[in-house]
N, CA and C of each residue as an Amber inpcrd file, in Angstrom:
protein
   189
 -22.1590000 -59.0910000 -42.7240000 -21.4480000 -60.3440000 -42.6580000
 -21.0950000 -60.6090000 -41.1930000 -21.2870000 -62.0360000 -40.8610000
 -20.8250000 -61.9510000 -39.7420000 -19.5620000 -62.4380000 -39.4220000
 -19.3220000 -62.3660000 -38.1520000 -17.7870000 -62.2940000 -37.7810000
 -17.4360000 -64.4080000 -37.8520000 -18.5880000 -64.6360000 -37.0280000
 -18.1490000 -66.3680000 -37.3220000 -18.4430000 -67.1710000 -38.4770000
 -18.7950000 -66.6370000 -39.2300000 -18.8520000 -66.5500000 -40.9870000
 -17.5400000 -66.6690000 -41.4910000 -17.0680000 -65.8450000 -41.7770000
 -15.9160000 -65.2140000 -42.1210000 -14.7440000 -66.0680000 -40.9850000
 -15.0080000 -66.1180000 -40.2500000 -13.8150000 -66.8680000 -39.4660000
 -14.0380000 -69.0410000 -39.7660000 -14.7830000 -68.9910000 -40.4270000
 -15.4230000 -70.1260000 -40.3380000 -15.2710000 -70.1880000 -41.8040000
 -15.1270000 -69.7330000 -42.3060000 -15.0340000 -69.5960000 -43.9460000
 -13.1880000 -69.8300000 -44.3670000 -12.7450000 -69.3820000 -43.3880000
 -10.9480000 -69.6000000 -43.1380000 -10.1680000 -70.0830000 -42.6140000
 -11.4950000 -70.7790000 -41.6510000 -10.5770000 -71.8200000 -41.0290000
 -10.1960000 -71.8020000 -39.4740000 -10.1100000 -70.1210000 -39.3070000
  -9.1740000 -69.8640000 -37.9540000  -9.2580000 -68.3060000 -38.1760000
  -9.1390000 -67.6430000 -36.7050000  -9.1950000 -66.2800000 -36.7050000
  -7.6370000 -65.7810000 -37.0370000  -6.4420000 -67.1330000 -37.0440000
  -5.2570000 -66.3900000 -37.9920000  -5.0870000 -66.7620000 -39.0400000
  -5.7690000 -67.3400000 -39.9460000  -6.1810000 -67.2620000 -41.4060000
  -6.8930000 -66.7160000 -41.7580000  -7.6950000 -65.7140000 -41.3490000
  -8.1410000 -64.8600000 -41.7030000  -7.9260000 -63.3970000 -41.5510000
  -7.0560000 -63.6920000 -40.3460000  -6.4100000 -62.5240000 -40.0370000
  -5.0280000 -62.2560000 -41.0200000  -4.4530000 -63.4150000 -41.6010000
  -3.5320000 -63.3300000 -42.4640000  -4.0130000 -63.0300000 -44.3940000
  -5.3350000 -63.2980000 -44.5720000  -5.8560000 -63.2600000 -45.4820000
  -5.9980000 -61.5640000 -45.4410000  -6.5810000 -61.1330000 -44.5600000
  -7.0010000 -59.4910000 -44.7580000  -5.6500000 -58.7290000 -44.2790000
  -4.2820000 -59.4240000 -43.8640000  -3.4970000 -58.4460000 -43.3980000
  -3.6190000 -58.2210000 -42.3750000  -4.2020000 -58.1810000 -41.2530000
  -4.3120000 -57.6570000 -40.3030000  -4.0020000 -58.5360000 -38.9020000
  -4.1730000 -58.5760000 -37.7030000  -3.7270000 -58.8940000 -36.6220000
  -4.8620000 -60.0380000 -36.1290000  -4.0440000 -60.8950000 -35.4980000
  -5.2150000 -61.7290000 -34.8560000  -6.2470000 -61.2310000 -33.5160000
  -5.3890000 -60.2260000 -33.2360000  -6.0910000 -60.0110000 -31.9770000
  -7.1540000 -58.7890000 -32.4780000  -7.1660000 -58.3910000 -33.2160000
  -8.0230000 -57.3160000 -34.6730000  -9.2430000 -58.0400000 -34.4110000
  -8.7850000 -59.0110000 -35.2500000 -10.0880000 -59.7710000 -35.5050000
 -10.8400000 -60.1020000 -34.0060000 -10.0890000 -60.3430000 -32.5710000
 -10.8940000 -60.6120000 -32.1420000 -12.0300000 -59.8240000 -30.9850000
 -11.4970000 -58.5440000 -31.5440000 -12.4940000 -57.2660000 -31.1670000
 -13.5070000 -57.0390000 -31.9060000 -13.6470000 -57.7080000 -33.3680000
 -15.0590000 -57.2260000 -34.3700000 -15.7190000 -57.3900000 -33.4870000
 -16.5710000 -58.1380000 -32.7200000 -17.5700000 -58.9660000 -32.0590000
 -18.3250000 -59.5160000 -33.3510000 -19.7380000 -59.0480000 -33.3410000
 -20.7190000 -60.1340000 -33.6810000 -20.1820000 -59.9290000 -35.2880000
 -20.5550000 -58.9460000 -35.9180000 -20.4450000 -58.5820000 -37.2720000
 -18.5980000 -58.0660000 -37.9940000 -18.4500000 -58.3710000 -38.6190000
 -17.4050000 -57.8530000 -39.3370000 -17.6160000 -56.6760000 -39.1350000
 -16.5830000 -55.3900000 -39.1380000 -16.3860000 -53.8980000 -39.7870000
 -17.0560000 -53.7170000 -41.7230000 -17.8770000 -53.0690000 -41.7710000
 -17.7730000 -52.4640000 -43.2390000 -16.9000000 -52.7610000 -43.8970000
 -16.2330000 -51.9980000 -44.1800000 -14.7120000 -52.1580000 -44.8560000
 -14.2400000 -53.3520000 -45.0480000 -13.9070000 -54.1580000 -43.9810000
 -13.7400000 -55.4280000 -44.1170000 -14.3220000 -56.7060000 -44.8280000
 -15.4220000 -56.0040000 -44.2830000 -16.3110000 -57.0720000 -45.0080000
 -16.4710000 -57.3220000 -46.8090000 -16.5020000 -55.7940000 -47.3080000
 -16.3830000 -55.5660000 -48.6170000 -15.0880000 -56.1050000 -49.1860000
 -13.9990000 -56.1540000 -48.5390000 -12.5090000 -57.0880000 -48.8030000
 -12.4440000 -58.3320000 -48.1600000 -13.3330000 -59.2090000 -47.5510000
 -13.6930000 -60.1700000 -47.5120000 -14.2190000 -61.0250000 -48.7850000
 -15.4180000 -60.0030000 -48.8220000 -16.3200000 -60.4860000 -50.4440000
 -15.3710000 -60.3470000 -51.3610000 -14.4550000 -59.4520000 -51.8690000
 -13.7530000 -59.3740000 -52.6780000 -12.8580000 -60.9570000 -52.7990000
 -12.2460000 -61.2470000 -51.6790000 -10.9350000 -62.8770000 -51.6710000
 -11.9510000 -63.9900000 -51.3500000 -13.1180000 -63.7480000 -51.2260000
 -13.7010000 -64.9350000 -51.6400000 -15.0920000 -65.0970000 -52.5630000
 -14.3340000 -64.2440000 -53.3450000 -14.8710000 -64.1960000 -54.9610000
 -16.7120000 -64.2370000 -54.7370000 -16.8190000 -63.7740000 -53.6410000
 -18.5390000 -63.5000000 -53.4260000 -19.4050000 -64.3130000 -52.7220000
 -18.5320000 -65.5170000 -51.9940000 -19.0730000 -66.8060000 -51.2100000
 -19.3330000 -66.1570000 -50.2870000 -18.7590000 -65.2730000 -49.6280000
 -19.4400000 -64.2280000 -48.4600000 -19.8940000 -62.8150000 -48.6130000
 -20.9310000 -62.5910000 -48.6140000 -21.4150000 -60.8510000 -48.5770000
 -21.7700000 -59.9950000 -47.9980000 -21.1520000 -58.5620000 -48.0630000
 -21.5960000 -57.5810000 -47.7090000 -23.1600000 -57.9370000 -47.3360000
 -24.0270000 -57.5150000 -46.0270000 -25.2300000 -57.6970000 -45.5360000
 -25.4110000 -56.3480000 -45.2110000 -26.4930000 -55.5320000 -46.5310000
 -26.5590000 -54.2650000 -46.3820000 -27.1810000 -53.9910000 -45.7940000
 -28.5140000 -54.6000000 -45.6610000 -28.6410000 -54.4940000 -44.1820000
 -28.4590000 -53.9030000 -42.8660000 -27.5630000 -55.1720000 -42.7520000
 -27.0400000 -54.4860000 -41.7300000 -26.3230000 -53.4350000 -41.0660000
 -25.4630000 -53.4670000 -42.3690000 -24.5430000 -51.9180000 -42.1700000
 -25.4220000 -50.8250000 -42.1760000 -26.4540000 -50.7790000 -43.0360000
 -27.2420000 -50.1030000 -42.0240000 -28.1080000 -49.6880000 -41.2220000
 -28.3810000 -51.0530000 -40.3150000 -28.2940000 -50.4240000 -38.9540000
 -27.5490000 -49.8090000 -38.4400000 -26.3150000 -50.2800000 -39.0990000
 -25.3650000 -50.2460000 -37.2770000 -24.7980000 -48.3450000 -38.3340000
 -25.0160000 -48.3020000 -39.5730000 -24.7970000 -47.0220000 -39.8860000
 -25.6240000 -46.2800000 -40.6940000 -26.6000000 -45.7520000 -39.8840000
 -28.0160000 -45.3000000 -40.7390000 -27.6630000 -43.9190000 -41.4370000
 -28.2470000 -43.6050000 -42.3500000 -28.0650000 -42.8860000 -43.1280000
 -28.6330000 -41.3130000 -42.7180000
């Protein structure tokens, strides 16, 4: 998932930062892609309009 997805999906990097709990300035270290984790509790609060891109996770975490 990517990061301007997800920020674009909420509006603002502090609505989304308020949606997951976390800090605005959090969010604005992901860079390109969301964190894992995040992303899977992303998909979760928006009932699947955004998804996990398995993919990608792994690349960035190969098995």
């Amino acid at each position: 998932m990517r990061t301007a997805d997800a920020i674009a999906y909420f509006g603002s990097q502090g609505r989304l930062a308020k949606a997951i709990d976390i800090s605005q300035p959090a969010i604005s270290k992901w860079g390109e892609d969301v964190p894992t984790l995040r992303a899977y509790q992303i998909q979760v609060l928006t009932l699947g309009e955004l998804k996990v891109d398995l993919p990608l996770i792994e690349q960035v975490n190969p098995v």
